[in-house]
C-alpha positions as protocol buffer text, in pm:
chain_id: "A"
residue {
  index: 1
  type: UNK
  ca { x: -14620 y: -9379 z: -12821 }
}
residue {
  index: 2
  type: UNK
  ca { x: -14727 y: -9475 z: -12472 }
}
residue {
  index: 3
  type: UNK
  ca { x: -14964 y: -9150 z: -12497 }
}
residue {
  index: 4
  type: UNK
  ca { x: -15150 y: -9297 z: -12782 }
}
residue {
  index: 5
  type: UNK
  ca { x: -15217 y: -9603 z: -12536 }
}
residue {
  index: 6
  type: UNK
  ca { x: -15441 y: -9442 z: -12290 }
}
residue {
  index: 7
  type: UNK
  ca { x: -15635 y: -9354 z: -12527 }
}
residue {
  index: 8
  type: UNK
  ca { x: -15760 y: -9605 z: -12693 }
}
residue {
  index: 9
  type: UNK
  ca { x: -15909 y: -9774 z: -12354 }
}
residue {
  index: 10
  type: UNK
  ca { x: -16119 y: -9484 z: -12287 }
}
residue {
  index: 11
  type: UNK
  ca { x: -16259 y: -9520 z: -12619 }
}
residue {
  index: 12
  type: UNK
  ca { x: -16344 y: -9861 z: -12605 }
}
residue {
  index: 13
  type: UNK
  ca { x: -16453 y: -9835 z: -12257 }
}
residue {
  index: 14
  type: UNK
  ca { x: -16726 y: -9590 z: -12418 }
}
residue {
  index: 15
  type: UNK
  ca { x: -16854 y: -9889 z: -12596 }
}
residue {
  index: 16
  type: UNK
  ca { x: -17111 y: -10030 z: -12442 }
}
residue {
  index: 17
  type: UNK
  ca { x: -17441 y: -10051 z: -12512 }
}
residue {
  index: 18
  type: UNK
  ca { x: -17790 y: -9919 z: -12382 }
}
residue {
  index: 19
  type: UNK
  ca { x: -17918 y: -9533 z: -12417 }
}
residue {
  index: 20
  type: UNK
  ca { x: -17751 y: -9520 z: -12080 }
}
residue {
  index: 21
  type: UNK
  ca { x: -17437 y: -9494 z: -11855 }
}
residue {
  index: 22
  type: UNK
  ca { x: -17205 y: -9788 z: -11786 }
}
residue {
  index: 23
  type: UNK
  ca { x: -17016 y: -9841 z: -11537 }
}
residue {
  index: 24
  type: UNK
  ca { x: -16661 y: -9981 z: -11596 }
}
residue {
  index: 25
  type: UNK
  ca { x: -16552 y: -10303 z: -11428 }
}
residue {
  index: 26
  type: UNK
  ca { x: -16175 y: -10159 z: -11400 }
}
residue {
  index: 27
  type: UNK
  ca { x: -16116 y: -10531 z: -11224 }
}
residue {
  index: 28
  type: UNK
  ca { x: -16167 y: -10712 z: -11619 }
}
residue {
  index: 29
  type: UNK
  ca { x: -16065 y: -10397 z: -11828 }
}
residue {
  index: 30
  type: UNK
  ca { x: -15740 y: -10311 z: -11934 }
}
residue {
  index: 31
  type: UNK
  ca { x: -15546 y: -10041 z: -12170 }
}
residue {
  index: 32
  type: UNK
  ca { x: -15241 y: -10170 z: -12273 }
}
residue {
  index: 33
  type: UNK
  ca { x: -15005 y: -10105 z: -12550 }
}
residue {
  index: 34
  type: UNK
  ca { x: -14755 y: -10315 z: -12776 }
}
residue {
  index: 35
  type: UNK
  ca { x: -14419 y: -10135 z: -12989 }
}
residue {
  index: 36
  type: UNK
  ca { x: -14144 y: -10272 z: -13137 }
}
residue {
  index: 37
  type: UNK
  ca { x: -13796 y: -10153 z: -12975 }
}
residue {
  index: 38
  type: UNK
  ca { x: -13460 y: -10259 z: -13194 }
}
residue {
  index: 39
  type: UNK
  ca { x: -13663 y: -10536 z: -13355 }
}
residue {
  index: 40
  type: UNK
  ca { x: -13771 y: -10670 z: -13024 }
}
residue {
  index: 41
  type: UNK
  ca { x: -14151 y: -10671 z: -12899 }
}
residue {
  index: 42
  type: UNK
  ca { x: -14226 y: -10478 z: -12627 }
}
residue {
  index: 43
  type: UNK
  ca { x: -14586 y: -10452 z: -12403 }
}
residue {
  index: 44
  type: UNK
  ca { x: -14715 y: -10251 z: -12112 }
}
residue {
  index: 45
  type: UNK
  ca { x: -15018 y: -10103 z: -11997 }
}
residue {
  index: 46
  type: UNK
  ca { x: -15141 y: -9785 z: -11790 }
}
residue {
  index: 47
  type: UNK
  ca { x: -15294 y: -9890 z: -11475 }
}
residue {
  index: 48
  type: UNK
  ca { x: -15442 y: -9534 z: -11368 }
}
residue {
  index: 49
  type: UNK
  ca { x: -15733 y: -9449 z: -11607 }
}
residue {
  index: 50
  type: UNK
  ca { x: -16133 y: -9394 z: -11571 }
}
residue {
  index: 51
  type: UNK
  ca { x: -16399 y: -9365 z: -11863 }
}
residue {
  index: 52
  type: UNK
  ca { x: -16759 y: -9236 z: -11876 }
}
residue {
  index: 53
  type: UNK
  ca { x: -16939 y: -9436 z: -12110 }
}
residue {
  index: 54
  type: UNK
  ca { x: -17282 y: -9331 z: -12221 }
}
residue {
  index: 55
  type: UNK
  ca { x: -17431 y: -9563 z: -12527 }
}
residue {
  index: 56
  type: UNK
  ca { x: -17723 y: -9699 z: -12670 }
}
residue {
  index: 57
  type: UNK
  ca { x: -17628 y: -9887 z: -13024 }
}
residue {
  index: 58
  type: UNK
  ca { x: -18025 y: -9823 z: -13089 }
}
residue {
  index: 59
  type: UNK
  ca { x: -17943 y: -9456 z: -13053 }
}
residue {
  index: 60
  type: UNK
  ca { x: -17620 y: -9402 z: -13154 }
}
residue {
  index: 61
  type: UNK
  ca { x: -17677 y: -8978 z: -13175 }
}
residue {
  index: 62
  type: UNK
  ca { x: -17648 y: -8956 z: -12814 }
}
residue {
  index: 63
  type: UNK
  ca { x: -17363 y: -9140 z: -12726 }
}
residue {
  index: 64
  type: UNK
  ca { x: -17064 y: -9004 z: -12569 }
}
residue {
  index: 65
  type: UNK
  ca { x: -16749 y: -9149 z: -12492 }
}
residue {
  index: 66
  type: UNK
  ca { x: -16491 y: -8979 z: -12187 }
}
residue {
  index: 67
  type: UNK
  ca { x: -16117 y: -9138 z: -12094 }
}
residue {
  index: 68
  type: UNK
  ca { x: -15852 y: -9038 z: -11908 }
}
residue {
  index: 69
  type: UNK
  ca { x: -15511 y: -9234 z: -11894 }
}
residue {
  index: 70
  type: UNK
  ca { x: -15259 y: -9068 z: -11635 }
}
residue {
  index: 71
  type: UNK
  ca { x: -14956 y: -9079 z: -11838 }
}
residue {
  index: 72
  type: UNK
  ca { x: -14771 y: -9181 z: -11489 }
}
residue {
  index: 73
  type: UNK
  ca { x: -14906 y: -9484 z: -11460 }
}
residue {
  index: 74
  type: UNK
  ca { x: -14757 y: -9635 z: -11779 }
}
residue {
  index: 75
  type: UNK
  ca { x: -14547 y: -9931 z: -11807 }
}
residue {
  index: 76
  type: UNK
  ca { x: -14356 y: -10240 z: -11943 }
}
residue {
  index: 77
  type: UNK
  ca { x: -14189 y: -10393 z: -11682 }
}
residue {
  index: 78
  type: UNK
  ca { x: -13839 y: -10293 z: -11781 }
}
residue {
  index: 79
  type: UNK
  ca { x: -13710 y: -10010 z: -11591 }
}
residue {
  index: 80
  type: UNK
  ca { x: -13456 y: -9854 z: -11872 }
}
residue {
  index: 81
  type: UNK
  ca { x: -13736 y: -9894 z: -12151 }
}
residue {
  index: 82
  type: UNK
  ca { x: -14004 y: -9720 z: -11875 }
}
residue {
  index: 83
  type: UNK
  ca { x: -13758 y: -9438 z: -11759 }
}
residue {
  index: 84
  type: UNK
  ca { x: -13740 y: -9364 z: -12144 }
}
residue {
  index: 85
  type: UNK
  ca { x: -14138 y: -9344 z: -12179 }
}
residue {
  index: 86
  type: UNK
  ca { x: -14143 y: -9164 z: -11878 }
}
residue {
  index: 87
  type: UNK
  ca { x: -13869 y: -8889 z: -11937 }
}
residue {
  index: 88
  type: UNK
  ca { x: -13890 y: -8520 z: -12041 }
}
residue {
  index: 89
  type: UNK
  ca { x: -13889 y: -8644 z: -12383 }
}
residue {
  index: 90
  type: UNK
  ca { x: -14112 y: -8885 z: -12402 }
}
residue {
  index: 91
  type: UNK
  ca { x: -14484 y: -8881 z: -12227 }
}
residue {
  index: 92
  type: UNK
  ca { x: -14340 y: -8637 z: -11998 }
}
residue {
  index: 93
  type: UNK
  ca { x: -14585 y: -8649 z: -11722 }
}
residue {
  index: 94
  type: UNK
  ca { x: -14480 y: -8413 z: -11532 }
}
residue {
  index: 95
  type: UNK
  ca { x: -14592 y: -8135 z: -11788 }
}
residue {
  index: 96
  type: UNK
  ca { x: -14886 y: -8375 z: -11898 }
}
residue {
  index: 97
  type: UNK
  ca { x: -15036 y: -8563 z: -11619 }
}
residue {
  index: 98
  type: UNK
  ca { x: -15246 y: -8698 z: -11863 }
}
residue {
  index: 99
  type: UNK
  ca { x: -15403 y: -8818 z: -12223 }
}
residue {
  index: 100
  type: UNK
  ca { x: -15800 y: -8806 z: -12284 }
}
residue {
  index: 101
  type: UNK
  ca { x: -16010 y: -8878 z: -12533 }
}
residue {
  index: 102
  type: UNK
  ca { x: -16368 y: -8773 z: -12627 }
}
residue {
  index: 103
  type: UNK
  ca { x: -16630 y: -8890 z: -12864 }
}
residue {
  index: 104
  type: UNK
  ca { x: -16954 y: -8739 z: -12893 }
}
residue {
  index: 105
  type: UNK
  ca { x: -16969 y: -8937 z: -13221 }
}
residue {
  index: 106
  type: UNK
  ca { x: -17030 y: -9280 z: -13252 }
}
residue {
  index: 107
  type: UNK
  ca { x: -17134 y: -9479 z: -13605 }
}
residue {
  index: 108
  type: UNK
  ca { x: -17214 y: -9824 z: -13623 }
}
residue {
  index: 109
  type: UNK
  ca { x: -16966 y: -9986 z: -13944 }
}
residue {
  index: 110
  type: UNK
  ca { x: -16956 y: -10341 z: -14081 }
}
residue {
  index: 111
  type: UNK
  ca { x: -16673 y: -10450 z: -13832 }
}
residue {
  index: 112
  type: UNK
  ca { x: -16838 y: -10279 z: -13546 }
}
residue {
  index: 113
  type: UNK
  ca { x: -16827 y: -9926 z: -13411 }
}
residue {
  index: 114
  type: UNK
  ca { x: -16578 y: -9670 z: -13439 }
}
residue {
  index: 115
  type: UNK
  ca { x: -16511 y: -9365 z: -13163 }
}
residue {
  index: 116
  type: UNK
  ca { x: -16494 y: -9049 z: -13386 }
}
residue {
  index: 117
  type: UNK
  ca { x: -16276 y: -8803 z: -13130 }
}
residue {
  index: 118
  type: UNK
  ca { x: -16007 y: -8601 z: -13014 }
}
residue {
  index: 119
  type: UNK
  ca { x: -15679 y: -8798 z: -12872 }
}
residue {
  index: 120
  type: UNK
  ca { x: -15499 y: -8570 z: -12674 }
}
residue {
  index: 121
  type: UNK
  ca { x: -15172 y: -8679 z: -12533 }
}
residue {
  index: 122
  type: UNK
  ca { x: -14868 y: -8418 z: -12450 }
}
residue {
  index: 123
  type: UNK
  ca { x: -14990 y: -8137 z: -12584 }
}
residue {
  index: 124
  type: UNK
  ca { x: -15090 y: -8263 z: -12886 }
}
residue {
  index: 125
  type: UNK
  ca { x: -15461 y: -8282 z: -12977 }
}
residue {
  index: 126
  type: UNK
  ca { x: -15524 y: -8499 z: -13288 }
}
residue {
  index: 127
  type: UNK
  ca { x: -15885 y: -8589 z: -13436 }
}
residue {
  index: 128
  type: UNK
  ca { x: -15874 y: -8995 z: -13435 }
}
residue {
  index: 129
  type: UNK
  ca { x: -16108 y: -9260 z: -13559 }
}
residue {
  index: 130
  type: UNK
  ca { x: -16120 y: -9551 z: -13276 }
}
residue {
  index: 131
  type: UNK
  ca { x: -16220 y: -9892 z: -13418 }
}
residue {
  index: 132
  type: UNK
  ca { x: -16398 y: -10117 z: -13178 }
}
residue {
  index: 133
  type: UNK
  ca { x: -16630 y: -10451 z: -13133 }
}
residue {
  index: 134
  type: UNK
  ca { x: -16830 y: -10486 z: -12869 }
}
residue {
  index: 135
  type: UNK
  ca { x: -17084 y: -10737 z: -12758 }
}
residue {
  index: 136
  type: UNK
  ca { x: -17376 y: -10695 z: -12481 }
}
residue {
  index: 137
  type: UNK
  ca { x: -17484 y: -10948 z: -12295 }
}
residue {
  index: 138
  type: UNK
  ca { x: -17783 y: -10825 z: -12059 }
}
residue {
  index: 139
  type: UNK
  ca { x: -17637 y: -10584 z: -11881 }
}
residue {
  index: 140
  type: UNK
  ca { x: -17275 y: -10639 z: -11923 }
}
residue {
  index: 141
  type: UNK
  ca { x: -17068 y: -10529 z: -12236 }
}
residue {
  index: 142
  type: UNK
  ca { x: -16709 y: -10619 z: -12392 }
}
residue {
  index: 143
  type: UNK
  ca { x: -16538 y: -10381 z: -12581 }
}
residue {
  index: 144
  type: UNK
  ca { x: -16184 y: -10438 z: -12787 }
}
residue {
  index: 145
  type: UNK
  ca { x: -16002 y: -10185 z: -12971 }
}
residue {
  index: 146
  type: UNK
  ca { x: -15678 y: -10192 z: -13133 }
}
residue {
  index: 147
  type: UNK
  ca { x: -15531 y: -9882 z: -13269 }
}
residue {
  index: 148
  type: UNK
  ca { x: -15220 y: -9775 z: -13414 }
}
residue {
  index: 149
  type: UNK
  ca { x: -15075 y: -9449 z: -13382 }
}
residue {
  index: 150
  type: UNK
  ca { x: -14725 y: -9302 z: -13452 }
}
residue {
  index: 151
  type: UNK
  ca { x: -14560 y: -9148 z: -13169 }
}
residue {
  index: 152
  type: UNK
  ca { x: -14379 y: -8847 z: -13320 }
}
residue {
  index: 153
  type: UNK
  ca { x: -14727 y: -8679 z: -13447 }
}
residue {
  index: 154
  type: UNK
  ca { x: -14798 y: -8614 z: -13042 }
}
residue {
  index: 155
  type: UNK
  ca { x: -14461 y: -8504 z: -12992 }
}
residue {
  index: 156
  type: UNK
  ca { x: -14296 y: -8827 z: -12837 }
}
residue {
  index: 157
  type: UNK
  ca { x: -13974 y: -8951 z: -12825 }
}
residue {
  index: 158
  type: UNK
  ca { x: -13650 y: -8748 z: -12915 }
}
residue {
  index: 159
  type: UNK
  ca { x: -13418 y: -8773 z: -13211 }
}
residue {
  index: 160
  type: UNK
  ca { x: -13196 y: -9015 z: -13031 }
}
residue {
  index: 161
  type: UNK
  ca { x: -13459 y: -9284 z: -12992 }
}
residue {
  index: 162
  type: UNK
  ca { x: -13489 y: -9329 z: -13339 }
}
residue {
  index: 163
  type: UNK
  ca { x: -13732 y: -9600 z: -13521 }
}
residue {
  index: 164
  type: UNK
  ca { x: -13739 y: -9727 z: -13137 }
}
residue {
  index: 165
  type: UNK
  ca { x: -14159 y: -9710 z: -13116 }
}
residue {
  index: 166
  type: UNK
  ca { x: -14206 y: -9556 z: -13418 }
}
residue {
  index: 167
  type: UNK
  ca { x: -14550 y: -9697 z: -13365 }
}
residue {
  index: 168
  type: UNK
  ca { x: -14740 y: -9792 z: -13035 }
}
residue {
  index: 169
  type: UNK
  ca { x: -15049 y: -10012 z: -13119 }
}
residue {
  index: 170
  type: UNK
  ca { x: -15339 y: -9937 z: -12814 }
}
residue {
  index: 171
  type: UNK
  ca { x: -15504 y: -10228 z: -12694 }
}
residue {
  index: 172
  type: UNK
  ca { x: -15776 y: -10187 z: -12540 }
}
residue {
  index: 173
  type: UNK
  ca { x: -16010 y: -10452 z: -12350 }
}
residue {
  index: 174
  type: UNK
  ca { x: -16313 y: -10305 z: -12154 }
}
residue {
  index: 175
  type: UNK
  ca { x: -16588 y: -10475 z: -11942 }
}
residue {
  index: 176
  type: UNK
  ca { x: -16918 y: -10257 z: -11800 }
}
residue {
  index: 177
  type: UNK
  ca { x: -17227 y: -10293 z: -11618 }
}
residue {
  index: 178
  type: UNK
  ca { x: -17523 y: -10094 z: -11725 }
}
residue {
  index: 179
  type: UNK
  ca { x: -17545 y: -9809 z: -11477 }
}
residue {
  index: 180
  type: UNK
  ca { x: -17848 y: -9834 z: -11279 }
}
């Protein structure tokens, strides 16, 4: 579930606009991630992650969109609920340092922009549609992205955990300069 995270901030981050690179403000940007464990709500986020954003929403054919989430880096603050994300059987980042995405495929839709890509989180590489907004301002851009995904199709989580984060919403929020 925690996999599915990561991913969803490099896609947004890969949201800004301008035939050109941006450079992501890592200070106002943040990939986070929200689950429900036995009917309780629980949030965390993945502090070790980059993204190379290249987009112009004028010319949406060469846009390309590169994140990396080290799985390591996840967490929620509770140490029981982040040993389980963390184990063997659950993002296991010791066999898979990390989840990516790529997007070489951006479309403009009513509701914004979605990240056409591959999501690849512990082992598991799955073709994913990324919804996003995003809004430039000069040379600064704001992308969100919310996206559900459900943790067993990567692999995640054992038979004892259950419907314990059956699904892991990413949320992403992403700030960038236009690269010079």
């Amino acid at each position: 579930m925690l996999r599915y995270a990561f991913l969803l901030p490099l896609a947004l981050a890969a949201a800004p606009a301008s035939a050109q690179s941006w450079q992501v403000d890592r200070a106002g940007s943040s990939v986070g991630f929200e689950t429900t464990v036995s009917g309780g709500a629980v949030t965390g986020e993945f502090s070790d992650w980059t993204a190379e954003i290249v987009l112009d929403p004028a010319d949406l054919d060469n846009a390309t969109i590169s994140a990396r989430v080290l799985t390591s880096s996840g967490t929620t603050g509770n140490g029981q609920m982040d040993s389980s994300m963390l184990s063997d059987s659950g993002l296991n980042p010791s066999e898979y340092e990390a989840a990516t995405f790529v997007s070489e495929d951006i479309r403009a839709t009513d509701e914004g922009y979605e990240a056409h890509g591959t999501l690849d989180m512990a082992g598991t590489a799955r073709d994913i549609v990324l919804p996003f907004t995003l809004a430039i301002d000069g040379g600064r851009a704001v992308a969100d992205s919310r996206y559900t995904l459900a943790r067993a199709e990567y692999g995640v989580g054992s038979s004892s955990w259950g419907s314990a984060a059956a699904e892991v919403t990413l949320v992403l929020h992403i700030e960038a300069d236009a690269a010079e």
